[in-house]
KEZA-124264 format. One record per residue: residue number from 0; residue in one letter; x, y, z of N, C-alpha, C, O in turn. Coordinates in steps of 0.02 Angstrom, whole numbers, plus 32768, in hexadecimal, padded with zeros to 4 digits. Atoms other than C-alpha are relative to their C-alpha. Layout:
N
  num  residu  n.xx  n.yy  n.zz  ca.xx  ca.yy  ca.zz  c.xx  c.yy  c.zz  o.xx  o.yy  o.zz
  NUM       A     X     Y     Z      X      Y      Z     X     Y     Z     X     Y     Z
...
END
This chain:
182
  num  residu  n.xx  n.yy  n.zz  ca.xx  ca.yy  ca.zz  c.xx  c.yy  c.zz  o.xx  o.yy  o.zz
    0       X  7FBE  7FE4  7FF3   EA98   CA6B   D070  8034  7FCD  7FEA  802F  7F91  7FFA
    1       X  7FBF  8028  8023   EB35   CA23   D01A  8032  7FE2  8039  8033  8001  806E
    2       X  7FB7  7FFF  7FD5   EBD2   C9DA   D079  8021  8016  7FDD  8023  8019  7F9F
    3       X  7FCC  7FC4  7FFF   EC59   CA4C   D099  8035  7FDD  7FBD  8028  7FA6  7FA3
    4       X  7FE7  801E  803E   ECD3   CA2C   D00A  804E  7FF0  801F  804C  7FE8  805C
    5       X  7FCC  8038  7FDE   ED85   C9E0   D036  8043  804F  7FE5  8070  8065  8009
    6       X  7FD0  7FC1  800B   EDE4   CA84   CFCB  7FFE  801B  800E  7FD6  8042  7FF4
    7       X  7FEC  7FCF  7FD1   EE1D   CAEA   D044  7FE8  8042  7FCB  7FBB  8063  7FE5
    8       X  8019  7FC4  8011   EDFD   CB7B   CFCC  7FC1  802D  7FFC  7FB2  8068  7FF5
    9       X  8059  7FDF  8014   ED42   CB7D   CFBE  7FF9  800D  803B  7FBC  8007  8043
   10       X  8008  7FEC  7FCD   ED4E   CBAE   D066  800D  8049  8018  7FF7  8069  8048
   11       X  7FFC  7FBC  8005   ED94   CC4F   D03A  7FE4  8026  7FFA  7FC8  801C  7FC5
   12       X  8021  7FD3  8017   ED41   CCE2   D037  7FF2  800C  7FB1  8021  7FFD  7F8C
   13       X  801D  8002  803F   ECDE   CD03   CF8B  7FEE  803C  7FE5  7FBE  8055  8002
   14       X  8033  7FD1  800E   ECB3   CD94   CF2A  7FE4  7FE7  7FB6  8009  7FCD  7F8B
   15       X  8039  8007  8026   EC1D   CD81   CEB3  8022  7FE6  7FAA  8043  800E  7F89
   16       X  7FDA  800D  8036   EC58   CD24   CE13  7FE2  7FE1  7FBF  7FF2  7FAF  7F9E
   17       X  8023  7FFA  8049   EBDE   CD43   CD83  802C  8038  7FDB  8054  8063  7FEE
   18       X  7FD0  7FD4  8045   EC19   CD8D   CCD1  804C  8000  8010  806A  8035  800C
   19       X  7FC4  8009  800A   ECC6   CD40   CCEC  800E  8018  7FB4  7FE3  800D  7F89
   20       X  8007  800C  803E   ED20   CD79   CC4D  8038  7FCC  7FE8  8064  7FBD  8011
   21       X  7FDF  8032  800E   ED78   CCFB   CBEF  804D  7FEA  8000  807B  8007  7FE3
   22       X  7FB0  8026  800C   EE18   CC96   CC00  803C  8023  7FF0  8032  801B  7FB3
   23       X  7FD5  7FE5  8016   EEB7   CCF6   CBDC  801F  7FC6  7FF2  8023  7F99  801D
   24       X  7FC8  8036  801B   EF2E   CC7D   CB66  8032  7FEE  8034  8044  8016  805F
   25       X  7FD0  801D  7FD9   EFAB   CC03   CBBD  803A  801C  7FD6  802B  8026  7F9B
   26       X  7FCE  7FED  8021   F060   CC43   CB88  8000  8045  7FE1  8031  8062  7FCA
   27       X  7FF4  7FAA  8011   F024   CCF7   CB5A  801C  803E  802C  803D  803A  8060
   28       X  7FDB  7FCB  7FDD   F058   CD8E   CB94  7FC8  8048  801F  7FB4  8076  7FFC
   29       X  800C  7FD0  7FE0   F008   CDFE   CC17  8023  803C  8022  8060  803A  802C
   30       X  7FE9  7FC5  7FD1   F01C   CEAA   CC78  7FFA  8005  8032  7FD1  8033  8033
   31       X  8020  7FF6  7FC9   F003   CEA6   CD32  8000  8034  801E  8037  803F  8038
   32       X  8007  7FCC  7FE5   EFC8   CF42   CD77  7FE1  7FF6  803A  7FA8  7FE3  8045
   33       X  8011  7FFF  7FAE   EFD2   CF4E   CE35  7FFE  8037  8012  802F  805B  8014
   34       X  8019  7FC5  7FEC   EF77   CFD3   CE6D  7FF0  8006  8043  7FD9  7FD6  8062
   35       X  8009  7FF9  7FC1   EF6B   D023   CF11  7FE7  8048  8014  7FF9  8079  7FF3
   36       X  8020  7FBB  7FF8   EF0A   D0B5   CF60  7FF5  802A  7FBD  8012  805F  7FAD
   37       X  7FF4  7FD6  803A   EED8   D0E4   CEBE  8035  8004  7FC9  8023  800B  7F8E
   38       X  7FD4  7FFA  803B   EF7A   D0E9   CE5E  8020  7FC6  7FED  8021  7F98  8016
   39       X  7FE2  803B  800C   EFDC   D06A   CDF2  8038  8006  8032  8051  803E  8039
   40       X  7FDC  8002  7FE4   F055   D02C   CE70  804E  7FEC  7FDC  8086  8002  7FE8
   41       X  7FCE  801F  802A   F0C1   CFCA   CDF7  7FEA  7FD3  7FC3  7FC0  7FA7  7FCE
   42       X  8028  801F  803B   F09E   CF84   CD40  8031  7FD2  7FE7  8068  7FEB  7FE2
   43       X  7FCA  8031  8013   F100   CEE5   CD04  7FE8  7FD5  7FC6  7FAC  7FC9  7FC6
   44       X  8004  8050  802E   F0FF   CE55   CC76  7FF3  7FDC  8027  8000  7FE4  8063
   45       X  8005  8047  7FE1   F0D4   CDC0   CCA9  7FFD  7FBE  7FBC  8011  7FD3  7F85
   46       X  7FF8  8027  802A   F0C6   CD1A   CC3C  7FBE  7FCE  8024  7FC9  7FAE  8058
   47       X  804B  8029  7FED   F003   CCBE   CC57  8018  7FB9  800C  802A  7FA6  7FD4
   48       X  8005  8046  7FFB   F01F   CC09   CC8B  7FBD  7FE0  801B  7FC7  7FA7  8032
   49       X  8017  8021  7FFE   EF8A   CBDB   CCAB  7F9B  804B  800C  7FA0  8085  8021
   50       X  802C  7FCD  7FF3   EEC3   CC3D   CCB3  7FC4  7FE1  7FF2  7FA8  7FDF  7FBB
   51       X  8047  8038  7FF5   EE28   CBC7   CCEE  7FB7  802B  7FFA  7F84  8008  7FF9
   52       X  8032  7FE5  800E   EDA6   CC55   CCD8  800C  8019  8047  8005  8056  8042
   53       X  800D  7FE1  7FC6   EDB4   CC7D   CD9E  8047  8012  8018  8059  8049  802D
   54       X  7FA6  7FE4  7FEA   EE73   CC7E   CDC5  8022  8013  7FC0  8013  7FF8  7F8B
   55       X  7FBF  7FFB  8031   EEFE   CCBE   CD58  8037  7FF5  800A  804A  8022  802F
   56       X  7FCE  8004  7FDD   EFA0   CC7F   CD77  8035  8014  7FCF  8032  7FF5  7F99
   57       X  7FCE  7FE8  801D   F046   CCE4   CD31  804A  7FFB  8027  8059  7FF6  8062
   58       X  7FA5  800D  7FE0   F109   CCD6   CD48  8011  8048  7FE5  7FFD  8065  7FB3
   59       X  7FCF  7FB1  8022   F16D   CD7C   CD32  8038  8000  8032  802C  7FF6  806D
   60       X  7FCB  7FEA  7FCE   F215   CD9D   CD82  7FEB  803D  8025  7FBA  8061  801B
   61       X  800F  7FC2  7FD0   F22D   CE1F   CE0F  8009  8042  7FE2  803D  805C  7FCF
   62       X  7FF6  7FC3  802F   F1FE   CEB8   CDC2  8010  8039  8011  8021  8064  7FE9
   63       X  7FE8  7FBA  7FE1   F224   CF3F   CE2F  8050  8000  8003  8074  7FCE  8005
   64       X  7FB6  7FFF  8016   F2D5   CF8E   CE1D  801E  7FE7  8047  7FF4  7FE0  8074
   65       X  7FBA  8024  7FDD   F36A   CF48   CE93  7FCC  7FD2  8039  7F9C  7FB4  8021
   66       X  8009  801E  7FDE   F33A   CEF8   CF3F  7FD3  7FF6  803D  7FF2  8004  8071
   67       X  8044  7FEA  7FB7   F28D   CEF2   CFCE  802A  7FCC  8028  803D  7F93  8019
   68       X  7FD8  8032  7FB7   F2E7   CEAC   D06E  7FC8  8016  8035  7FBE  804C  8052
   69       X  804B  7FED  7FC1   F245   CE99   D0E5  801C  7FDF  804D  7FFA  7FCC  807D
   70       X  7FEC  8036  7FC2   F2C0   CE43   D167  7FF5  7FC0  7FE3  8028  7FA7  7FCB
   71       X  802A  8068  7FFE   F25D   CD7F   D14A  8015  8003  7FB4  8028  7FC9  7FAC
   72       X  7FF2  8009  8038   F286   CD91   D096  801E  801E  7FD8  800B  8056  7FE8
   73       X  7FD6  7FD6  803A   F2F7   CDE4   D002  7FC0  7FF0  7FC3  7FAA  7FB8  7FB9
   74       X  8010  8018  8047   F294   CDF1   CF5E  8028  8038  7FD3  8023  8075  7FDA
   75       X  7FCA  7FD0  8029   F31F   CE31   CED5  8011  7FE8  7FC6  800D  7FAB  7FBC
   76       X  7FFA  8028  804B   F345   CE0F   CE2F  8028  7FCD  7FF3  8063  7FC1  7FFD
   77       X  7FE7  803E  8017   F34E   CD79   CDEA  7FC8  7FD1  8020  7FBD  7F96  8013
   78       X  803C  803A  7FCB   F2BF   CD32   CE65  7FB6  8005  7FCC  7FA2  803D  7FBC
   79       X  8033  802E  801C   F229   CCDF   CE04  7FA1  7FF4  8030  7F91  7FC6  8055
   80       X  8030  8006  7FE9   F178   CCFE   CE3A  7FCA  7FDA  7FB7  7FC5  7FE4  7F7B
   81       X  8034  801B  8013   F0EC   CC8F   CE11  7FAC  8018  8031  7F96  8009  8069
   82       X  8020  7FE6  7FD0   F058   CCF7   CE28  7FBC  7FF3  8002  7FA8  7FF8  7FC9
   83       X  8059  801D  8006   EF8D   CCBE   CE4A  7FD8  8038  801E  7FD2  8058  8052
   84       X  8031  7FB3  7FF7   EF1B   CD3C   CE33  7FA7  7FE1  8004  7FA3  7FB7  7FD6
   85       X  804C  8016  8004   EE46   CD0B   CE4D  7FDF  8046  7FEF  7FE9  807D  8007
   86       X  8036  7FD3  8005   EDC5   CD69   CE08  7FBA  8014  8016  7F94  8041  8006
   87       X  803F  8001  7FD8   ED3F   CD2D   CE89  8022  7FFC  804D  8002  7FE8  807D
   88       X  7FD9  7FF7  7FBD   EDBC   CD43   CF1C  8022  803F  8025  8042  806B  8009
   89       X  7FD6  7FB5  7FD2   EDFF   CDCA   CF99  805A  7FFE  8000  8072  8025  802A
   90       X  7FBF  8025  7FFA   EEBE   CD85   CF81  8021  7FF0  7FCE  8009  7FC3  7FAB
   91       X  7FB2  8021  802A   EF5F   CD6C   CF15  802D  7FD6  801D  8049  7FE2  8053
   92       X  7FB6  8030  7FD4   EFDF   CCE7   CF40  802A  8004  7FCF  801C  7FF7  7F95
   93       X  7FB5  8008  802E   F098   CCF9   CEFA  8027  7FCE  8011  8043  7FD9  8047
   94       X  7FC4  8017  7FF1   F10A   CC77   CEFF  803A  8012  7FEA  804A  801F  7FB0
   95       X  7FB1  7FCE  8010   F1BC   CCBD   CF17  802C  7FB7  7FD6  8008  7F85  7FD8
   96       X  7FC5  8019  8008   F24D   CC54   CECF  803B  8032  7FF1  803B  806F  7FEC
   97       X  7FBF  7FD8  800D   F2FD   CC7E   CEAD  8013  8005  7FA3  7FEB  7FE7  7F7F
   98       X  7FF2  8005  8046   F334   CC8C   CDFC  8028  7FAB  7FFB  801B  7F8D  7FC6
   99       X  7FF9  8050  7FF3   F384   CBCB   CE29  7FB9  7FEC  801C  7FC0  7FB5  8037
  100       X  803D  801F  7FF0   F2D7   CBA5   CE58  7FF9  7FE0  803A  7FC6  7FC3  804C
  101       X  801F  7FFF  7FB0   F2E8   CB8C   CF05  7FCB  801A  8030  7FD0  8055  803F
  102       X  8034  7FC3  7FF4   F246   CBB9   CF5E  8005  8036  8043  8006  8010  8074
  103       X  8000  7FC0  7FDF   F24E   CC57   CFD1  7FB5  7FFB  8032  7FBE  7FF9  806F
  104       X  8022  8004  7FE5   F19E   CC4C   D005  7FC7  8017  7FE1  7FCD  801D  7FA4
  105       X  802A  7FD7  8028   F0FD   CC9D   CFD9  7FE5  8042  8020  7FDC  804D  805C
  106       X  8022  7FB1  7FEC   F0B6   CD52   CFE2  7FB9  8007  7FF4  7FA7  8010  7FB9
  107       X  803D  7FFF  801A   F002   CD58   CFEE  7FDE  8054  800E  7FD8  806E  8045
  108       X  8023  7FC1  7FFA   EFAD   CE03   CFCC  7FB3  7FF5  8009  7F89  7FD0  7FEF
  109       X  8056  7FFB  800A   EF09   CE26   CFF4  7FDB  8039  7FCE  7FCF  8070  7FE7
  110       X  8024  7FBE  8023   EEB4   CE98   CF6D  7FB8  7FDC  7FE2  7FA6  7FA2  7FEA
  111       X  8045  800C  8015   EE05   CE9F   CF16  8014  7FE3  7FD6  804E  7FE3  7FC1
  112       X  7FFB  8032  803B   EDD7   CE1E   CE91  8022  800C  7FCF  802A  8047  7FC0
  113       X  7FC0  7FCD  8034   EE4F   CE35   CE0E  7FD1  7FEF  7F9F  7FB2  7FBD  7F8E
  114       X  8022  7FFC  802B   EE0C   CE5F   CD61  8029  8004  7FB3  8054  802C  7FA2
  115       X  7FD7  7FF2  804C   EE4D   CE51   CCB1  7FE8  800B  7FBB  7FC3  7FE6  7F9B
  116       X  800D  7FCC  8029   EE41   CEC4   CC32  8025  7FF9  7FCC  8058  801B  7FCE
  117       X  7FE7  7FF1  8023   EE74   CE99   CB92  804F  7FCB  800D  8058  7F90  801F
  118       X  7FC8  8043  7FE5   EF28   CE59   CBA8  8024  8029  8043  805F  801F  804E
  119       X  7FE9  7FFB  7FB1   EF40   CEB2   CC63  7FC5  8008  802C  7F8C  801F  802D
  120       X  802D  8027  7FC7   EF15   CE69   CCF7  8004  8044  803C  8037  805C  8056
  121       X  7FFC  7FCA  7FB9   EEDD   CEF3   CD82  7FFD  7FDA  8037  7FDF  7FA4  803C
  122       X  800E  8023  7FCD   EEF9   CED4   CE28  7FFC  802E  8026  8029  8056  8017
  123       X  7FF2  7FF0  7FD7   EED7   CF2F   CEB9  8011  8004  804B  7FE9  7FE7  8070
  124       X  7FEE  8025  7FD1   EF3F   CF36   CF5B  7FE2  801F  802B  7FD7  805B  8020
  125       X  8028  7FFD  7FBC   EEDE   CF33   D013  8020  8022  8022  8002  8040  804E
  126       X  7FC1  8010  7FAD   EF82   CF4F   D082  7FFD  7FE2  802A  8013  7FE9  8063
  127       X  7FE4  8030  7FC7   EF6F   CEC7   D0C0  8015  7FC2  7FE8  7FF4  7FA2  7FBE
  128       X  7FCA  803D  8027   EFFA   CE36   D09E  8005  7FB6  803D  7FF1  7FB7  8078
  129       X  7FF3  802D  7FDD   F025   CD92   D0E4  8035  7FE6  7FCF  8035  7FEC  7F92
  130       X  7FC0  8028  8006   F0CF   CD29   D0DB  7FF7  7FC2  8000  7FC4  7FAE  801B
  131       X  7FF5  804B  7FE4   F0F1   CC7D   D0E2  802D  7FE5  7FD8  8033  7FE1  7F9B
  132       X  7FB3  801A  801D   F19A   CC2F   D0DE  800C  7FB9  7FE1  7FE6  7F8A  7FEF
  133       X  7FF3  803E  803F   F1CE   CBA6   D069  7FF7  7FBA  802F  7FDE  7F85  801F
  134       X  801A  8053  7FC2   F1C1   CB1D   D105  7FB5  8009  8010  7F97  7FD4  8005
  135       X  801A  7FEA  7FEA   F139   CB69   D13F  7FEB  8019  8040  7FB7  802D  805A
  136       X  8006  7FE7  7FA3   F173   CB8C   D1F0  7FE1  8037  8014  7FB7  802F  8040
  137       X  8002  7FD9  7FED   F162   CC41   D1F6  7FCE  8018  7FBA  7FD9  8010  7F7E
  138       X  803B  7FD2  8025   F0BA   CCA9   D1AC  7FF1  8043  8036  7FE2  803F  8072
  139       X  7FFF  7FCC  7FF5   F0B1   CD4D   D1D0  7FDE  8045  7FEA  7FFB  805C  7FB9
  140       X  803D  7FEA  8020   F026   CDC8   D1AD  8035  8053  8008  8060  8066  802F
  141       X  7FD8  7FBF  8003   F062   CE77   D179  7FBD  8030  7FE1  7F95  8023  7FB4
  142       X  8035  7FF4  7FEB   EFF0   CEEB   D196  8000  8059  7FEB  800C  8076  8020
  143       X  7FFC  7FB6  8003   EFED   CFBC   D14A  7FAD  8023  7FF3  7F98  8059  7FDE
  144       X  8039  7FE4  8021   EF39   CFAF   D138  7FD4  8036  803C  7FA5  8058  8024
  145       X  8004  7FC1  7FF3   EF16   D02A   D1BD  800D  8049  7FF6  7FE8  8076  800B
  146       X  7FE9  7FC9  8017   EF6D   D0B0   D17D  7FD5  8014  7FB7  7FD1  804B  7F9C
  147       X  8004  7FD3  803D   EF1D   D0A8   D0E0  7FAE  8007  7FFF  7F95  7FF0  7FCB
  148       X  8047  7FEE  8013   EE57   D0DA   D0F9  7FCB  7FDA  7FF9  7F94  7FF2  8008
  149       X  8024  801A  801A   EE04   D04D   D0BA  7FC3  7FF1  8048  7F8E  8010  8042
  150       X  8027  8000  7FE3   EDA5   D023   D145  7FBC  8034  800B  7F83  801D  800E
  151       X  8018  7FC0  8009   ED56   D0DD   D14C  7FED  7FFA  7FB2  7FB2  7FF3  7FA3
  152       X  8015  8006  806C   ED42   D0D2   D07F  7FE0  7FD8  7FE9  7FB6  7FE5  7FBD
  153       X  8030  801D  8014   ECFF   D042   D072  7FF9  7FB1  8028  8011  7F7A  8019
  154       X  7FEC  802C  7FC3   ECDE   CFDE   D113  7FE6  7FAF  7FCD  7FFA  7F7D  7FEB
  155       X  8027  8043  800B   EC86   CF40   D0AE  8049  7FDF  7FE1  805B  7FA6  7FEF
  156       X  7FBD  8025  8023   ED2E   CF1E   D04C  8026  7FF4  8013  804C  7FC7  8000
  157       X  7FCD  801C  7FC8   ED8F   CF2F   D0DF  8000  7FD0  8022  8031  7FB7  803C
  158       X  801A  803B  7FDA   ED22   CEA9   D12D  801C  7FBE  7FC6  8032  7F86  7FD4
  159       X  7FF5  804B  8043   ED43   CE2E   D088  8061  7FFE  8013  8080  7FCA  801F
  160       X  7FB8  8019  7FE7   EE08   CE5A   D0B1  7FFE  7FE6  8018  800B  7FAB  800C
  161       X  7FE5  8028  7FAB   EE0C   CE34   D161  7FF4  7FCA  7FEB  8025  7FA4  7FE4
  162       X  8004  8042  7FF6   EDB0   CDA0   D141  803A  7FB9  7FC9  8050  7F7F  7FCC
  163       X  7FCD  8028  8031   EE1A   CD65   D0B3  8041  7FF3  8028  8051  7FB9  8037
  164       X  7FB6  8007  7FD1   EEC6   CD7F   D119  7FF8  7FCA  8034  801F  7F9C  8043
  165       X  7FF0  8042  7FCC   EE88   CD19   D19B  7FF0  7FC7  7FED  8001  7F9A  8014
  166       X  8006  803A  8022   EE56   CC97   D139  8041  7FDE  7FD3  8056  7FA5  7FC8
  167       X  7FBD  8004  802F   EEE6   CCA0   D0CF  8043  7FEB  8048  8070  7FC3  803F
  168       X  7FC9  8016  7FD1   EF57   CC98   D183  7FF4  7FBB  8019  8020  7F90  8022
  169       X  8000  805B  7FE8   EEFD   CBF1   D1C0  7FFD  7FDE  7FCF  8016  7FA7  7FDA
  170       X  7FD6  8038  802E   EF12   CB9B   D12D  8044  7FE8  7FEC  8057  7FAE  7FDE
  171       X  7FB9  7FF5  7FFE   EFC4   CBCF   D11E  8017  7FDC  804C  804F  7FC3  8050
  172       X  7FDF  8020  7FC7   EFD2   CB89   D1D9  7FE3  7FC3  8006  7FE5  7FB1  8041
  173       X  803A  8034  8001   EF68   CAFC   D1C4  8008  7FB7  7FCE  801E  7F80  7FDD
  174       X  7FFC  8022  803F   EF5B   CAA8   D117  8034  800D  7FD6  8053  7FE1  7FB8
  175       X  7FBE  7FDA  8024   EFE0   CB2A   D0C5  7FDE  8006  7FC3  7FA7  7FEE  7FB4
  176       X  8029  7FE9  8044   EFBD   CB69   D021  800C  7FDA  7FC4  8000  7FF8  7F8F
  177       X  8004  8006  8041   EFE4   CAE1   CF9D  7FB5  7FF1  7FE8  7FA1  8009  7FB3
  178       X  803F  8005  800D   EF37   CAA9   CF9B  7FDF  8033  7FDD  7FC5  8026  7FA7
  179       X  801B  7FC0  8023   EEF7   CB52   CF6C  8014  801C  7FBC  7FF5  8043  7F98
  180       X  7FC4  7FF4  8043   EF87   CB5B   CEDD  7FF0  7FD4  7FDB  7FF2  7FDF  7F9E
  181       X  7FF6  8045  8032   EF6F   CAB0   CE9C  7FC5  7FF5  7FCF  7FC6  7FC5  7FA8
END
């Protein structure tokens, strides 16, 4: 048996990560398709900065039209996401900034491994989200994934959420997430 490893990430939940396919270019140009219950939820540009064979990481401004006011945060145009996608993970992390590059905080989605096709990246979303504010005082788990079935549809994936979210919340209260970013 190995000792435990010191990067908080390999601690994350895992899904199975044979026939990775290869590297998407640094500085190219992707599509991110966030999909939810089945349908595209929202399809955007993005710009590849970086794609290790297991994560993908992309920047795209806020692509949805005018302003999401969730209370804890504004995201509205002109704000700057840097977004990390895994392809052997249950989880997306966004970092927000402002269009001055002040950071906002991060948005972590939970969806299935995200897959890329060509030059767009699928993702799909869980409903279930977590917050965490630019200090990192306040994390805040946001939660619609009752409403939407999955448990009933497909209880094993619901189990890889849950467990991701809560893993994803004590690190965020714990260690915090640059480790996992860096």
């Amino acid at each position: 048996m190995s000792a435990p490893s010191s990067d908080p990430a390999s601690r994350l939940p895992v899904a199975p990560a044979e026939g990775l396919p290869a590297a998407a270019p640094a500085g190219g140009s992707l599509t991110v398709a966030l999909v939810k219950a089945g349908r595209t939820k929202i399809r955007y540009p993005a710009e590849t900065v970086r794609d290790d064979g297991s994560r993908v990481t992309v920047r795209a401004p806020w692509a949805a039209p005018g302003v999401r006011d969730f209370g804890f945060v504004r995201f509205e145009p002109g704000d700057v996401f840097t977004e990390h996608y895994w392809r052997d993970r249950w989880f997306a992390v966004k970092e927000v900034r402002t269009g001055e590059g002040a950071l906002k905080g991060w948005y972590c989605d939970i969806t299935r491994p995200a897959v890329l096709e060509g030059s767009e990246l699928l993702v799909e979303d869980l409903d279930l989200d977590l917050w965490v504010s630019a200090d990192g005082s306040s994390v805040l788990r946001l939660d619609e994934f009752a409403e939407s079935g999955l448990a009933d549809r497909d209880p094993e994936a619901a189990g890889a959420a849950v467990r991701a979210l809560d893993e994803l919340e004590r690190l965020a209260r714990t260690e915090g997430l640059a480790g996992l970013l860096g």
